[in-house]
DOFIVO-502623 format. One record per residue: residue in one letter; chain; z, x, y of N, C-alpha, C, O in turn; residue number from 1. Coordinates in steps of 0.001 Angstrom, whole numbers, padded with zeros to 6 digits. Layout:
REM DOFIVO-502623
  aa  ch     n.zz     n.xx     n.yy    ca.zz    ca.xx    ca.yy     c.zz     c.xx     c.yy     o.zz     o.xx     o.yy    i
   A   A        Z        X        Y        Z        X        Y        Z        X        Y        Z        X        Y  NUM
...
This chain:
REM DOFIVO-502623
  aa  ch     n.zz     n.xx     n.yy    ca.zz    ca.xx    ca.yy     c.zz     c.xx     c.yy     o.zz     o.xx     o.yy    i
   X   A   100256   118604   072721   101075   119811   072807   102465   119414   073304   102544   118647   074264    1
   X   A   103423   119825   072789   104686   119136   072859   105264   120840   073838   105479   121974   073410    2
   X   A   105329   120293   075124   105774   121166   076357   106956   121006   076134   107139   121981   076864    3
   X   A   108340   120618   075721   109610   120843   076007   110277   122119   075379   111122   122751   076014    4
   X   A   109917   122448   074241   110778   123836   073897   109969   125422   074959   110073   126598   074610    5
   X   A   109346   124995   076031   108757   125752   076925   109305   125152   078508   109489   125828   079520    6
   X   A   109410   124298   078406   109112   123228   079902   110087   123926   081101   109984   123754   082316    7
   X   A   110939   124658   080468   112421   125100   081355   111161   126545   081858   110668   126757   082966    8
   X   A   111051   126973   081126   110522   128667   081498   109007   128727   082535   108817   129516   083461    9
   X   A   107943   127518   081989   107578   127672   082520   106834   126772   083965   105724   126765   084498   10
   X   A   108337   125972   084226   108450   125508   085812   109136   126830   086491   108749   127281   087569   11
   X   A   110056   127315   085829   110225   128637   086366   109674   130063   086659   110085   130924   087436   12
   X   A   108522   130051   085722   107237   131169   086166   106272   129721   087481   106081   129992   088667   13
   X   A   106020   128912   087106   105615   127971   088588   105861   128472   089582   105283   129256   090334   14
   X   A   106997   127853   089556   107931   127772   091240   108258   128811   091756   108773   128848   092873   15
   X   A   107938   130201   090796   108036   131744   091244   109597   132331   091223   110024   133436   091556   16
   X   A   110223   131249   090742   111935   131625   090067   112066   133046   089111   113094   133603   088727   17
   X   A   111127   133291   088955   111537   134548   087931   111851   136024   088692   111647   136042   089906   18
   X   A   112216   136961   088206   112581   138048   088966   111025   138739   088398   110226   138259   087594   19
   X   A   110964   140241   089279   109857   140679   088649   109439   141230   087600   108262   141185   087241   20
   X   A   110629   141986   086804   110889   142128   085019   110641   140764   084180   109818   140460   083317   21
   X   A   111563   140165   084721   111006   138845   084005   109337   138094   083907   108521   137825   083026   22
   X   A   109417   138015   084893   107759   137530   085137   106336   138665   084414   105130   138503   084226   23
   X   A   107186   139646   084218   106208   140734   083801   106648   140567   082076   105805   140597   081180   24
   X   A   107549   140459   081935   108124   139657   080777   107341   138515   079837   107063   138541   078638   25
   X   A   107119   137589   080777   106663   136261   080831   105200   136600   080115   104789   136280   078999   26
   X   A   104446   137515   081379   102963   137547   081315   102687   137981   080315   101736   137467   079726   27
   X   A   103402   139108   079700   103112   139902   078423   103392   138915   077170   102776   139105   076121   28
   X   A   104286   137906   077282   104657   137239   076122   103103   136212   076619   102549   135705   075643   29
   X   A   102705   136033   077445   101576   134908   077533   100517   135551   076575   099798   134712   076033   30
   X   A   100321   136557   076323   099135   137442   075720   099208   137906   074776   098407   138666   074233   31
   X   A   100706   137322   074231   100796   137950   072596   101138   136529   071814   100798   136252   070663   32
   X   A   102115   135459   072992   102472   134085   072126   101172   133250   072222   100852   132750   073301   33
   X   A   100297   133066   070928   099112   131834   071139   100361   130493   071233   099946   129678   072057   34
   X   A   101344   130171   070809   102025   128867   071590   102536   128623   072493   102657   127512   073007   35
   X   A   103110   130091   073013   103605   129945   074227   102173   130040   075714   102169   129773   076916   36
   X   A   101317   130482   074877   099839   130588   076056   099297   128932   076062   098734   128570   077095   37
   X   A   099450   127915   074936   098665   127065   074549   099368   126085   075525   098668   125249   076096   38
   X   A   100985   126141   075805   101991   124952   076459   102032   125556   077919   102638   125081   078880   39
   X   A   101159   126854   077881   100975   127408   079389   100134   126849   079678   100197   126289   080773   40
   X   A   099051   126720   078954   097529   125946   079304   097797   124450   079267   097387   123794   080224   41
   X   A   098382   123879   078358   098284   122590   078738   099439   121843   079824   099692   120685   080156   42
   X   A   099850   122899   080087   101352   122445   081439   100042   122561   082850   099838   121757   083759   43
   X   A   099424   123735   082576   098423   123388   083733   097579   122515   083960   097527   121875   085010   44
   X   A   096657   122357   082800   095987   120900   083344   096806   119750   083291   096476   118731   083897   45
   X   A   097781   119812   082662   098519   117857   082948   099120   118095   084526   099316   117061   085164   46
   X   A   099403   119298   085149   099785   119570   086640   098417   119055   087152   098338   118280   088106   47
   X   A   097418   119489   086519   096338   119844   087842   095365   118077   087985   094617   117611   088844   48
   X   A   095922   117535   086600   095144   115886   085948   096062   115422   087428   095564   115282   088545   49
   X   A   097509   115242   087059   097898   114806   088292   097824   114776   089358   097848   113709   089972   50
   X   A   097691   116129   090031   096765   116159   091475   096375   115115   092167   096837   114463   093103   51
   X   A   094683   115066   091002   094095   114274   091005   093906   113114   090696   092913   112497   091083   52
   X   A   094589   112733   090135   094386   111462   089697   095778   110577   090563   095653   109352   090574   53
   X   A   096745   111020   091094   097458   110344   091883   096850   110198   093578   096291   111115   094179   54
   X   A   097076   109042   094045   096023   108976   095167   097414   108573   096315   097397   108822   097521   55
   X   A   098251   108082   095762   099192   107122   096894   099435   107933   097879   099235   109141   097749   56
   X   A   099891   107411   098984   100175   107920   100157   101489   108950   099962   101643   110094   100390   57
   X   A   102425   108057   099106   104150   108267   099270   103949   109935   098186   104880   110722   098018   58
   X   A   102376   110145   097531   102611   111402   097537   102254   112497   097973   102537   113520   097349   59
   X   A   101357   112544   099466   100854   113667   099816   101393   114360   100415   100668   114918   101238   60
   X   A   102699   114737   100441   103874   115776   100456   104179   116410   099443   104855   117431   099559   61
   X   A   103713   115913   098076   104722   116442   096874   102609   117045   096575   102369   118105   095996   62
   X   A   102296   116796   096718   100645   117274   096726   100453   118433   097203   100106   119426   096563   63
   X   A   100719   118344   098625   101015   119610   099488   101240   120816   098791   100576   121838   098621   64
   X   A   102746   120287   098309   103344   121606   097766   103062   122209   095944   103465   123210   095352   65
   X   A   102254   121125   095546   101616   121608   094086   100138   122253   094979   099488   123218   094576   66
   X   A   099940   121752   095784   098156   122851   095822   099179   124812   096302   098868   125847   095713   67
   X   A   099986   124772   097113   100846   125788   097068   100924   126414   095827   100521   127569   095696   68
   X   A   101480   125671   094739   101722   126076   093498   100718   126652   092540   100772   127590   091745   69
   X   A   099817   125819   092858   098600   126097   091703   097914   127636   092194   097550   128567   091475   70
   X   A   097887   127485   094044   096978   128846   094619   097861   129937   094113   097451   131094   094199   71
   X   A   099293   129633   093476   100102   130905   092944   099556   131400   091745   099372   132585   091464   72
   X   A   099250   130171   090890   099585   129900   089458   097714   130542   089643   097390   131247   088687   73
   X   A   097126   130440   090207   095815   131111   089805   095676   132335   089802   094995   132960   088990   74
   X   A   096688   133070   091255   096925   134443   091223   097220   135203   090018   096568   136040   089392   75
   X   A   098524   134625   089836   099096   134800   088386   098100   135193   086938   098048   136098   086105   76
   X   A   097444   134018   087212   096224   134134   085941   095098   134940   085954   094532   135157   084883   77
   X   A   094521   135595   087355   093500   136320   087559   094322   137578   087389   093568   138524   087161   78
   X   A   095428   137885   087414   096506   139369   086543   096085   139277   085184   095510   140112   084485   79
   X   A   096479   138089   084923   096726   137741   083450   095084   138099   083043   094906   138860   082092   80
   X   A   094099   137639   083649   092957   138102   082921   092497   139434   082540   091973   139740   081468   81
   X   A   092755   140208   083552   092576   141428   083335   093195   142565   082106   092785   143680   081782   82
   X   A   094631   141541   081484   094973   142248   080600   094174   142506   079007   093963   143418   078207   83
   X   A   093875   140826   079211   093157   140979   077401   091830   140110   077877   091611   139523   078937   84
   X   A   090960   140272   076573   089885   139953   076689   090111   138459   075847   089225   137631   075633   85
   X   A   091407   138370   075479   091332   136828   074494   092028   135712   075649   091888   134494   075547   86
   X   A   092779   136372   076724   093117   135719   077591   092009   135086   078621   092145   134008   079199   87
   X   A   090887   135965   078738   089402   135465   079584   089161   134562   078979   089149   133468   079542   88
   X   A   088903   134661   077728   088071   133742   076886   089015   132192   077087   088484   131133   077422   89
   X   A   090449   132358   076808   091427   130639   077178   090766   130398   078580   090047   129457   078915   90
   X   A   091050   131134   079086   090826   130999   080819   089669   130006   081170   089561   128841   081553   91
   X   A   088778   131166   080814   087138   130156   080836   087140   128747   080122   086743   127741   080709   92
   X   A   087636   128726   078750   087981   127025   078002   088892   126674   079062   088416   125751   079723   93
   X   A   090207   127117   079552   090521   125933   080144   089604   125317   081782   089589   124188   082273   94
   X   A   088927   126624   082258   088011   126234   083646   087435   124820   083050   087688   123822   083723   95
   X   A   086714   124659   081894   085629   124162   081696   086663   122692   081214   086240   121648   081711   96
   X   A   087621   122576   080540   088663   121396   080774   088837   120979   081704   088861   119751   081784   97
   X   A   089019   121684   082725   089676   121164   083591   088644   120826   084954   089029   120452   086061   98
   X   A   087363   121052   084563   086007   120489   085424   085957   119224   085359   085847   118425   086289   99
   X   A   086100   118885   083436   085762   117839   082903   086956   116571   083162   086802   115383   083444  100
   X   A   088190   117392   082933   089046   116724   083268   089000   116156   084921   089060   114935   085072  101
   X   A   088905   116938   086014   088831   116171   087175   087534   115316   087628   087607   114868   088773  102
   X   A   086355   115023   086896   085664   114454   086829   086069   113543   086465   086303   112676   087307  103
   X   A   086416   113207   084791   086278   111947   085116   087864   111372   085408   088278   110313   084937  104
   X   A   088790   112423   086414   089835   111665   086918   089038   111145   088788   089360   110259   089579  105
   X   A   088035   112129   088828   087233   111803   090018   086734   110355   089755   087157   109372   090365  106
   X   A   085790   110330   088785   085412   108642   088231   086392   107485   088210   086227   106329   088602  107
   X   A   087387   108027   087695   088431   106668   087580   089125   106380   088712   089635   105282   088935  108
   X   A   089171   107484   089560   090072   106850   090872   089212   106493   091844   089699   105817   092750  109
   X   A   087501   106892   091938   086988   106276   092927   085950   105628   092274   084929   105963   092875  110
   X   A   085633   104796   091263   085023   104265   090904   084853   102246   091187   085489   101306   090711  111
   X   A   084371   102275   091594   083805   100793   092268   085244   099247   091467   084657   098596   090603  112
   X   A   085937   099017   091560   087058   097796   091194   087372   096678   091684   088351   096542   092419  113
   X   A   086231   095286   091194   086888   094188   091961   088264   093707   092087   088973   093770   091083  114
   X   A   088761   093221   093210   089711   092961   093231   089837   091414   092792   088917   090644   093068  115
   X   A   091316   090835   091907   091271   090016   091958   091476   089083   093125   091902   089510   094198  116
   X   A   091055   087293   092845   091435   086466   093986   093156   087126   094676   092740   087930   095511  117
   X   A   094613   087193   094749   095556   087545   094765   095800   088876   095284   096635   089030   096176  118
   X   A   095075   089963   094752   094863   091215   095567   094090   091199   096540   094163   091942   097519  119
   X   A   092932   089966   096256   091745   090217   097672   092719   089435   098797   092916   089973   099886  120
   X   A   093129   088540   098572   093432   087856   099908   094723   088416   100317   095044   087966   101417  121
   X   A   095917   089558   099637   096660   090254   100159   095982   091597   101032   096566   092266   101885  122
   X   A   094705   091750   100589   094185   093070   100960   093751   092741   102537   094075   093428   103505  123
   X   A   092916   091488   102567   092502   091027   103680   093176   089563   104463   092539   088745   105127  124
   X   A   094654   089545   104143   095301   088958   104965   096247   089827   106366   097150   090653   106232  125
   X   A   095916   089527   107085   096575   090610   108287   097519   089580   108889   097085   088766   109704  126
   X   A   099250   089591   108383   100115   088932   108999   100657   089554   110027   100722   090735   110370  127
   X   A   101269   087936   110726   101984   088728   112048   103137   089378   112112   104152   088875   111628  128
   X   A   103150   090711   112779   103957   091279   113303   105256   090886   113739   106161   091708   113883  129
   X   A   105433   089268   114025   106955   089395   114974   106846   089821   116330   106208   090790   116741  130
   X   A   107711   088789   117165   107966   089405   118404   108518   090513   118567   109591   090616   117973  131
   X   A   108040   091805   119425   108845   092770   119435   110155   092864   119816   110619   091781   120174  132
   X   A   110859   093728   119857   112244   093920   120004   112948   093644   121222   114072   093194   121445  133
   X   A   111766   094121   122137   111899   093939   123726   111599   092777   124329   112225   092390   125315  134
   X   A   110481   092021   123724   110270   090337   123920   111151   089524   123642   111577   088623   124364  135
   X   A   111646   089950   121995   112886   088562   121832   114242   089039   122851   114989   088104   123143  136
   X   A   114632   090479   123437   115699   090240   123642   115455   089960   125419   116505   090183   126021  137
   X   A   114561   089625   126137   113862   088689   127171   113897   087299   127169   113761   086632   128195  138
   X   A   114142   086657   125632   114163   085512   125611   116090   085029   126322   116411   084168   127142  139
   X   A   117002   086083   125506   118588   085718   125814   118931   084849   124356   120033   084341   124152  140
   X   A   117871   084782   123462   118086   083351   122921   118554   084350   121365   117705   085078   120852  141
   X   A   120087   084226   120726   120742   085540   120049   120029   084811   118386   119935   085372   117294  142
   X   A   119772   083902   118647   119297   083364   116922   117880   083681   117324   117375   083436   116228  143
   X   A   117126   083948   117879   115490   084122   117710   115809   085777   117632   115561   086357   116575  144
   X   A   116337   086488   118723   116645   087670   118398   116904   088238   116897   116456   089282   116424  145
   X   A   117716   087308   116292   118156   088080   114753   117173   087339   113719   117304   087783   112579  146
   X   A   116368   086473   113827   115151   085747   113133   114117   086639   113287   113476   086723   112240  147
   X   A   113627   087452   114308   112790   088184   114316   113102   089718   113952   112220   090511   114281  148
   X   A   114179   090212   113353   114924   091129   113182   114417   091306   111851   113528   092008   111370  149
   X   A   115525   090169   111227   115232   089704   109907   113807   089492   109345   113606   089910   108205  150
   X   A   112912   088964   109932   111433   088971   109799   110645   090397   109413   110045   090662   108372  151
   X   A   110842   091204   110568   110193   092536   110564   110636   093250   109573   110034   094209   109089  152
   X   A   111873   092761   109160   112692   093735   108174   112203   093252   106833   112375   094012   105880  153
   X   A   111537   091932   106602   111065   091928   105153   112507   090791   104787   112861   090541   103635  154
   X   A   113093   090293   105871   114071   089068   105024   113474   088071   105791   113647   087922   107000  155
   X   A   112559   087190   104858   111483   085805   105114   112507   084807   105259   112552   084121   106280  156
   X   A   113306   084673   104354   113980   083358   103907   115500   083765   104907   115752   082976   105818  157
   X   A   116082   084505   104783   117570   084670   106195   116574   084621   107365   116920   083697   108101  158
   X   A   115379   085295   107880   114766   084748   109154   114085   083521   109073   113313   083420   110027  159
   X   A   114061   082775   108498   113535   080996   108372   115000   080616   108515   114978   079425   108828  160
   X   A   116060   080961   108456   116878   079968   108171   117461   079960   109280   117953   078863   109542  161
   X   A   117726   081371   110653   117913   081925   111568   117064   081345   112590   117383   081363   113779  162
   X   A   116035   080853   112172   114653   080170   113366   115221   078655   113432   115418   078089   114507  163
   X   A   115471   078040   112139   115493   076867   111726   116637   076055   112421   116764   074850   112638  164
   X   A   117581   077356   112750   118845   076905   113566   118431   076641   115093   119324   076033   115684  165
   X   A   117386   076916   115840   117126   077183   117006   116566   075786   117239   115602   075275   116669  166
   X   A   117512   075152   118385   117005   073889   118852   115742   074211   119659   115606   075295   120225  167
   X   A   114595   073000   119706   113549   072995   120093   113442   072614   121181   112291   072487   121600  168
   X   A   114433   072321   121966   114583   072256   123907   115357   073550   124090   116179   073567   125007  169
   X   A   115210   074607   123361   115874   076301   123946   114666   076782   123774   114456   077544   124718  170
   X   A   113436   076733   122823   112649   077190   122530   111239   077427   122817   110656   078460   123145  171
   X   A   110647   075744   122539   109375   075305   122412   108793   075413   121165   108751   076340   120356  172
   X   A   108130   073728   121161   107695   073355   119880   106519   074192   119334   106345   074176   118116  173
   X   A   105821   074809   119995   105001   075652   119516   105271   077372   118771   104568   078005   117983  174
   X   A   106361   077656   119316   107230   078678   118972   107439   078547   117589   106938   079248   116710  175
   X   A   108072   077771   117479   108940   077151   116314   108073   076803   115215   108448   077117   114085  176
   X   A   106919   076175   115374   106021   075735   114603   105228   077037   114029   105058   077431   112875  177
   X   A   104871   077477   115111   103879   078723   114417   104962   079712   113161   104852   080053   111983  178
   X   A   105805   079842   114075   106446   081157   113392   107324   080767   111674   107441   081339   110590  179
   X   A   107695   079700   112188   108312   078227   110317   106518   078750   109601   106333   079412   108580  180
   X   A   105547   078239   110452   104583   078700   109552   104518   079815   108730   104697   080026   107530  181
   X   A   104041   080844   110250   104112   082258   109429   105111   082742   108265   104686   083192   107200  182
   X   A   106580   082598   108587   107613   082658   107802   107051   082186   105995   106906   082850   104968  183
   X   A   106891   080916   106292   106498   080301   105315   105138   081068   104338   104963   081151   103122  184
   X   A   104392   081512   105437   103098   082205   104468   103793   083484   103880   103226   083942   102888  185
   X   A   104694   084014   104223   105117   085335   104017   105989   085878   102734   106269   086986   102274  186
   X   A   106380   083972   102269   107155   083919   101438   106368   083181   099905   106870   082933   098808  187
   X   A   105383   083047   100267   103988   082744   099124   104352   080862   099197   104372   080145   098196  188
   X   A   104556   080477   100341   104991   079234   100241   103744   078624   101243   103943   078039   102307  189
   X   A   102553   078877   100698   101352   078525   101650   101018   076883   102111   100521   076397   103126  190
   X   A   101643   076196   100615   101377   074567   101147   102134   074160   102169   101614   073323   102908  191
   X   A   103329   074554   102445   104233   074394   103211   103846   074716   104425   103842   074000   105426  192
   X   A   103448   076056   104285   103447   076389   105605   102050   076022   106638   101780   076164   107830  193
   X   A   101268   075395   105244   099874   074211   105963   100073   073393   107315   099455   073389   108379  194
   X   A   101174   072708   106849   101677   071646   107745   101869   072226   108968   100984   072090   109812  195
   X   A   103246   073091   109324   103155   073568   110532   102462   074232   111113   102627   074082   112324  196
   X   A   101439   075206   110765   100807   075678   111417   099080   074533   111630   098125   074642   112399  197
   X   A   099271   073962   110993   098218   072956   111607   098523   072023   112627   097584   071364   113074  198
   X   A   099916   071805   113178   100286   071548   114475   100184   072511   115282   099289   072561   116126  199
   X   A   101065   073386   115139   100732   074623   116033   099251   074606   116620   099014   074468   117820  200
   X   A   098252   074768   115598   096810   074700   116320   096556   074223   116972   095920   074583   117962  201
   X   A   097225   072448   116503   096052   071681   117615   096883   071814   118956   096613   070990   119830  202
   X   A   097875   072766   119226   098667   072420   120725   097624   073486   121531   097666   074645   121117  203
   X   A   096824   073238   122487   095656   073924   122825   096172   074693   123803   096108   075922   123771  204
   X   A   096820   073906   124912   097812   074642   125581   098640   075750   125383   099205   076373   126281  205
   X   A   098706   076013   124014   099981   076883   123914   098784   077921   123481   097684   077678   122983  206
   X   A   099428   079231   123870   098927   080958   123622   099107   081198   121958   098739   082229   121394  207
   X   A   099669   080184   121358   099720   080600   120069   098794   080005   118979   098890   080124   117757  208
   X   A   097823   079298   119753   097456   078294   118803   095805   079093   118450   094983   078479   117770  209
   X   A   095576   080119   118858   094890   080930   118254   095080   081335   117139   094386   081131   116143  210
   X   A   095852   081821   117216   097053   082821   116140   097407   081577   115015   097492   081954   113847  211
   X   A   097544   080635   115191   098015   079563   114360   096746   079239   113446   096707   078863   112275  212
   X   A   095585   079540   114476   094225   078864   113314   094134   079911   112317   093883   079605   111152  213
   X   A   094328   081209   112684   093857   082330   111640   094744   081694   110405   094159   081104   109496  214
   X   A   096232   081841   110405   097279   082060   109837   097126   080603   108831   097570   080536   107685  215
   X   A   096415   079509   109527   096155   078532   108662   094863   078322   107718   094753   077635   106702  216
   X   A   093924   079133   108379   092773   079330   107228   093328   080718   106105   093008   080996   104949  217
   X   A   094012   081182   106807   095176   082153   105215   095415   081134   104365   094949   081058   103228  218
   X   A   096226   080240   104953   096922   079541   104070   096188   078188   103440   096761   077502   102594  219
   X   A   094968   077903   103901   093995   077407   103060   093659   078058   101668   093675   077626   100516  220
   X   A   093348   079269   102237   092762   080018   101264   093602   080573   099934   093242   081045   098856  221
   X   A   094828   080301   100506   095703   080361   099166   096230   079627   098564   097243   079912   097926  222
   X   A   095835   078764   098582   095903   077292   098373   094485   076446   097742   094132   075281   097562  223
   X   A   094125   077362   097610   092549   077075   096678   091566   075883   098029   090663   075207   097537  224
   X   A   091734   075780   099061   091047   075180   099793   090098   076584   100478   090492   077360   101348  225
   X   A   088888   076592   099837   088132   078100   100423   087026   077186   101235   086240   077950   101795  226
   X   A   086676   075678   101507   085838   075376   102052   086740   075172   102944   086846   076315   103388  227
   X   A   087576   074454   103615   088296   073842   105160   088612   075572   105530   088603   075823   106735  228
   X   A   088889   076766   104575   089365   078060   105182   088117   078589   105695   088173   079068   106828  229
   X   A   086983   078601   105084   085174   079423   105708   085847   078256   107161   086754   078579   107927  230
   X   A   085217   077149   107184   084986   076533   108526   086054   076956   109694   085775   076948   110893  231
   X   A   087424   077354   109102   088408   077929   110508   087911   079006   110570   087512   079229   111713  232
   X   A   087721   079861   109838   087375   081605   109863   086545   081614   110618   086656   082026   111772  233
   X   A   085174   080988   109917   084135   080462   111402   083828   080551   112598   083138   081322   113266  234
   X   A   084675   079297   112863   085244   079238   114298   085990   080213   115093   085705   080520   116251  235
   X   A   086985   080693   114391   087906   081947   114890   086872   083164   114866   086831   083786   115928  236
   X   A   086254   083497   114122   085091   084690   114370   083632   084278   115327   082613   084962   115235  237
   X   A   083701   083420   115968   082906   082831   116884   083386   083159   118885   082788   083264   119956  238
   X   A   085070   083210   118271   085640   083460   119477   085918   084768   119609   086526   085401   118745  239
   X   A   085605   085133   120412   086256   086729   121140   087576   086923   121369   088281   087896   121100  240
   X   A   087959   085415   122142   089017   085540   122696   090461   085261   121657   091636   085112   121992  241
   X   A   089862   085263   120376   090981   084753   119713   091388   086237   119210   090533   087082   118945  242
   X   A   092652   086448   119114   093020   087683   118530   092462   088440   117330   092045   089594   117230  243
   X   A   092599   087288   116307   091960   087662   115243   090835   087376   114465   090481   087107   113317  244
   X   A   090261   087629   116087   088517   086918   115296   088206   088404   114277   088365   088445   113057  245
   X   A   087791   089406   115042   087403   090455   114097   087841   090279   112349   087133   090308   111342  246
   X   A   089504   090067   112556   089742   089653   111242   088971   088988   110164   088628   089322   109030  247
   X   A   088786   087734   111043   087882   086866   110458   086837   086942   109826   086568   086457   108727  248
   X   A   085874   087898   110891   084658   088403   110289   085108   088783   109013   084864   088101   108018  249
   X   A   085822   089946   108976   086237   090295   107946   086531   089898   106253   086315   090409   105154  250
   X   A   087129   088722   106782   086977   088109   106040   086202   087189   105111   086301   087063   103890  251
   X   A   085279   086477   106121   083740   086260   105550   083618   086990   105175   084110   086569   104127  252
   X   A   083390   087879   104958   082223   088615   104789   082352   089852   103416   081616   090747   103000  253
   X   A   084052   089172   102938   084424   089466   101902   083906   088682   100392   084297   087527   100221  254
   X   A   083373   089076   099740   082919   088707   098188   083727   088274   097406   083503   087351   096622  255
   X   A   085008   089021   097540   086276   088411   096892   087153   087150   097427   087805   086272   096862  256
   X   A   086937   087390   098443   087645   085508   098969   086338   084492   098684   086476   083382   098170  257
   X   A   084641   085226   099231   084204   083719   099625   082989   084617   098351   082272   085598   098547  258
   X   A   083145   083929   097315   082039   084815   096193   080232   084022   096913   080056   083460   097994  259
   X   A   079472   084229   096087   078362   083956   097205   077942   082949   096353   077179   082266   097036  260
   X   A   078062   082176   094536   077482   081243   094114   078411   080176   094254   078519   079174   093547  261
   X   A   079146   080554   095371   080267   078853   096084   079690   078104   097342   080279   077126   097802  262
């Protein structure tokens, strides 16, 4: 059904733009035009398919205000029924469309979908955060300050290059190491960022070298090494005390990173 020689009039019977001559206008032409009733009916279910079948977050504001719309647009139509008996009869065909229709938009949006290797290990990689705002500016130190700025903000490569400047007698080698790591995983540069964070680990002493084992069985794992990544995960889900043991579990215990005939 080709909605554009309609599409203006009837977002404007929608959105309740019409005056009340008009709209009484409208309704009466709904019950005498079979094309103008047919691009009425099918403007509603491609509204109502959408609903449902959009799931993202960034739209349950614009959701909000179509369930608003539709509780109008039904009012509207339970008038409209009462006028003709050929208008019940669309009514009821479109109920019964539009059952069928959110079914199987119900099926397709919650229906069971492996993820690939690439989506699974973005789904169940939990990177770090960054020092907060109030920690780095405790340090005094104005290049870790704008490295971790840049970080949180989603610029990997200006905050690597901002860290990279920071001498390692202002810092500490463990600082430096972990976070070149992390940086590095963040930027899909996982072999790279192998190296440093497998120093980082072994510094036992340092508070970060927890945090360093997770971040390096990540970067095993994206790196097609899924046996040396199970044995850190392991270990890190063995400890309590490591931040991201829970993670870990998690991660075992995923089908899509560790399939079960490996």
């Amino acid at each position: 059904m080709d909605l554009r020689p309609y599409l203006d009039e009837l977002e404007r019977f929608a959105d309740g733009q019409l005056s009340e001559a008009e709209q009484e206008a409208f309704e009466q032409r709904l019950a005498q035009d079979e094309n103008l009733s047919a691009a009425f009916q099918a403007y509603e279910q491609f509204t109502a398919d959408l609903r449902w079948v959009a799931g993202h977050e960034t739209l349950r504001l614009r959701l909000r205000n179509l369930d608003k719309r539709l509780d109008e647009r039904q009012t509207a139509l339970t008038n409209l029924e009462t006028r003709t008996q050929a208008a019940r009869i669309r009514w009821s065909l479109l109920v019964v469309g539009l059952v069928l229709a959110l079914g199987l938009g119900a099926w397709f949006l919650f229906r069971a979908r492996p993820l690939d290797a690439e989506r699974a290990w973005a789904h169940y990689y939990v990177p770090d955060p960054g020092l907060p705002e109030a920690t780095a500016q405790r340090t005094n130190n104005p290049l870790l300050i704008k490295a971790m700025r840049q970080y949180r903000d989603g610029h990997y490569s200006a905050a690597l290059h901002s860290l990279r400047r920071i001498p390692a007698s202002t810092l500490g080698d463990d600082t430096l190491l972990y976070y070149t790591g992390v940086m590095l995983l963040r930027q899909d540069e996982a072999g790279a960022a192998r190296s440093y964070l497998t120093r980082a680990a072994q510094l036992p002493a340092s508070e970060l070298a927890g945090k360093a084992r997770y971040h390096l069985a990540m970067a095993q794992l994206r790196t097609g090494q899924r046996e040396q990544a199970r044995v850190t995960l392991y270990s890190i889900s063995q400890n309590t005390q490591n931040p991201y043991w829970a993670e870990a579990q998690a991660a075992l215990r995923a089908p899509e990173l560790f399939p079960h005939d490996l």
